[in-house]
N, C-alpha and C positions, 0 to 999 in steps of 0.2 A: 637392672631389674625392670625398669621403666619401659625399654625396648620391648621387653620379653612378655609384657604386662598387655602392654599395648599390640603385641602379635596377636597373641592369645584373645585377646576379647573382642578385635576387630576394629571398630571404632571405639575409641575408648573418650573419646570425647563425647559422645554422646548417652544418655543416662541408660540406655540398657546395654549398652557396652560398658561402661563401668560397674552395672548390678550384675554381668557375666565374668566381670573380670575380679569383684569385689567376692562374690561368689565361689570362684575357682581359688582364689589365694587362699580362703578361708577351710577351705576341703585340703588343702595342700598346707597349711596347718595344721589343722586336725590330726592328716596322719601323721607326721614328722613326733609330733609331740607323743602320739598313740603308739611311736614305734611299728610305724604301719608303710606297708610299699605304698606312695600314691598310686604308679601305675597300675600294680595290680587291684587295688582300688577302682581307680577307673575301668579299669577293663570288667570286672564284676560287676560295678553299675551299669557297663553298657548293657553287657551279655543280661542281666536279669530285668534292662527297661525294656528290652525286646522281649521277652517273654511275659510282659505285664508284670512281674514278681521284684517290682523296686524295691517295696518297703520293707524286702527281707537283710537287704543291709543297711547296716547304720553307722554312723560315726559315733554316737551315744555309745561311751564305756560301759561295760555290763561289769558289776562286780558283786563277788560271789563269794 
């Protein structure tokens, strides 16, 4: 995981590569536990930061 940590965030040595890579673990948590696809997750967050419309998804559980 260490490797895979340190791809993913770039420099992981340094503090915004660790708050990108502290960051993304945490969304990749989220869903796991949410029973949620990361991927399609991310792909959702890209396609709606392109359109300005991010804060229509959330990791926040809705319950009902």
């Amino acid at each position: 995981m260490a490797v895979t940590k340190g791809q993913v965030a770039g420099d992981s040595r340094s503090w915004s590569g660790f708050r990108r890579s502290a960051i993304l673990l945490s969304v990749i948590q989220s869903c796991r536990v949410q029973g949620r696809s990361v991927l399609d997750f991310l792909r959702r967050s890209l396609s709606l930061a392109v359109r300005t419309r991010s804060h229509e998804l959330s990791l926040i559980p809705v319950f009902e």
